[in-house]
C-alpha positions as CSV (number, residue, x, y, z in Angstrom):
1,X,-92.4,133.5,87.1
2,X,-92.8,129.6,86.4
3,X,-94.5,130.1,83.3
4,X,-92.6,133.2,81.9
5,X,-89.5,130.9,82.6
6,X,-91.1,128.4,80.6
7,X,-92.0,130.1,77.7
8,X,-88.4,131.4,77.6
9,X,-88.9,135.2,78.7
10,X,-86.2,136.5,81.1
11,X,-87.4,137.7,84.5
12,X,-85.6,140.7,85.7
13,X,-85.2,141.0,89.2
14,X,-85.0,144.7,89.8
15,X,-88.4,144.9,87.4
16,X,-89.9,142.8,89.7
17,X,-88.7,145.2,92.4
18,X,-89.6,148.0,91.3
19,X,-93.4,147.4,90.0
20,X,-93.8,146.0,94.0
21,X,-92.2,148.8,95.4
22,X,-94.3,151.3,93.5
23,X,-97.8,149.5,93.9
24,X,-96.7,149.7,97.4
25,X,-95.4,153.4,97.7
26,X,-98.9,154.0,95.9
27,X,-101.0,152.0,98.6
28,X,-99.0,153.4,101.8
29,X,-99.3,157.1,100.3
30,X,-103.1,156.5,100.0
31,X,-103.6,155.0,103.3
32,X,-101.8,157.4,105.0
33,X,-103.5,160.1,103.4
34,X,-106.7,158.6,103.9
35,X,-106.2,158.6,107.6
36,X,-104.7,161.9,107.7
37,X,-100.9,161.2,108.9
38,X,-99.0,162.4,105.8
39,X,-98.8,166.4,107.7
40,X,-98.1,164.2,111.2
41,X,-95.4,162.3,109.9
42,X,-93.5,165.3,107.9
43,X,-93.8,167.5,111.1
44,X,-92.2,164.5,113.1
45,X,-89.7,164.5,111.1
46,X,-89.2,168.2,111.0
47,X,-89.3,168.3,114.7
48,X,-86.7,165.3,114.9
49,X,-83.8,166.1,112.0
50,X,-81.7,163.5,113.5
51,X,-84.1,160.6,112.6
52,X,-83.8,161.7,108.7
53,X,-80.2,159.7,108.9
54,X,-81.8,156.6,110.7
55,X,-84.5,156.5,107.7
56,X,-82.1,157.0,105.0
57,X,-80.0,153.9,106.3
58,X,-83.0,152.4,107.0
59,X,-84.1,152.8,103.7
60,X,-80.5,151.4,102.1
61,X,-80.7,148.1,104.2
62,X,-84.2,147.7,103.2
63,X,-83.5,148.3,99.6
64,X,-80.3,146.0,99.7
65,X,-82.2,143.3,101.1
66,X,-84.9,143.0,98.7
67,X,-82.7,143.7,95.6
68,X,-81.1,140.2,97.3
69,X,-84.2,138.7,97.5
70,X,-85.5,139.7,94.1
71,X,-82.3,138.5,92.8
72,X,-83.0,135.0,94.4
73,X,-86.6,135.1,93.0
74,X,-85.3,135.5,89.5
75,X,-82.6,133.3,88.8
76,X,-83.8,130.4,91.3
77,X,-86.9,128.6,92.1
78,X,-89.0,129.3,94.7
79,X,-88.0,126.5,97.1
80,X,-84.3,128.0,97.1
81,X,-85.7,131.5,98.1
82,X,-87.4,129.8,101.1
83,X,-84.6,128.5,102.2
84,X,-82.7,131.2,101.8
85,X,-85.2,133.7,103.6
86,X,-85.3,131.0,106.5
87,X,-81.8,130.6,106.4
88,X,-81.6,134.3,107.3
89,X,-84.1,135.0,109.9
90,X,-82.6,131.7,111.9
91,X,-78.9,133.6,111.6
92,X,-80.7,136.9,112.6
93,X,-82.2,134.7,115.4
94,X,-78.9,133.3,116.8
95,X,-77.3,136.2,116.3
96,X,-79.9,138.1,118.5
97,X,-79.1,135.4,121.4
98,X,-75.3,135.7,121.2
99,X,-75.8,139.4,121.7
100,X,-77.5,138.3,125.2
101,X,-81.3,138.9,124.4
102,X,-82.4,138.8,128.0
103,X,-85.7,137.6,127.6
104,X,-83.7,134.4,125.5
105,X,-86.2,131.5,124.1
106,X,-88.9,129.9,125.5
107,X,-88.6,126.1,125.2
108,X,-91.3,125.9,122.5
109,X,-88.9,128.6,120.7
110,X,-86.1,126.3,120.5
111,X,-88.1,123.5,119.2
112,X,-89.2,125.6,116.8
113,X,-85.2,126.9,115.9
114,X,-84.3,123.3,115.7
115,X,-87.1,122.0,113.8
116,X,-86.3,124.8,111.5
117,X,-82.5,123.8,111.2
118,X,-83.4,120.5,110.6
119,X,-85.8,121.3,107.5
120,X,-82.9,123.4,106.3
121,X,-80.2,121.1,106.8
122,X,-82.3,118.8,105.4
123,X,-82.5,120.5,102.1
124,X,-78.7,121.0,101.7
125,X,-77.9,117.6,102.3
């Protein structure tokens, strides 16, 4: 990305998307019918209609997300997408402990939230 940015060529972000997203479709479908789960998996979900909604919205949050991400890659440098990816699994964190995770944070945990703050904060200012 550095270097087609250098020589002037415009990264796309939902290019960039979609060549990972098919190189992956192409790898899961081959495991999976490697090791013989494609017919499993279809007859789960036959057997199960319900969970067809949970996959599709599933599926939309996924793609949302990484159209963000891609977007981030893109137009910003890497060091911006790191924060920004940090940014939001520290939210998504938090947010799970205000929710009242009952298991909560082991001391080393919140060393490890804080240090992480701390790098971030320390970015922004």
């Amino acid at each position: 990305q550095v270097q087609c940015k250098e020589e002037g060529k415009k990264v796309l972000p939902y290019d960039l998307m979609f060549w990972n997203n098919l190189y992956m479709a192409l790898a899961s479908l081959g495991f999976a019918s490697l090791r013989s789960e494609m017919s499993e998996g279809f007859a789960y979900c036959r057997a199960n209609p319900a969970i067809a909604r949970q996959i599709l919205q599933f599926s939309v949050c996924g793609a949302m997300g990484q159209a963000s991400i891609f977007y981030t890659i893109a137009n910003f440098d890497s060091v911006v997408c790191t924060a920004v990816t940090t940014t939001r699994k520290l939210i998504s964190v938090l947010v799970s402990l205000a929710e009242g995770d009952k298991k909560g944070l082991e001391p080393s945990g919140w060393l490890g939230l804080g240090l992480a703050s701390a790098g971030i904060i320390g970015e922004v200012v």
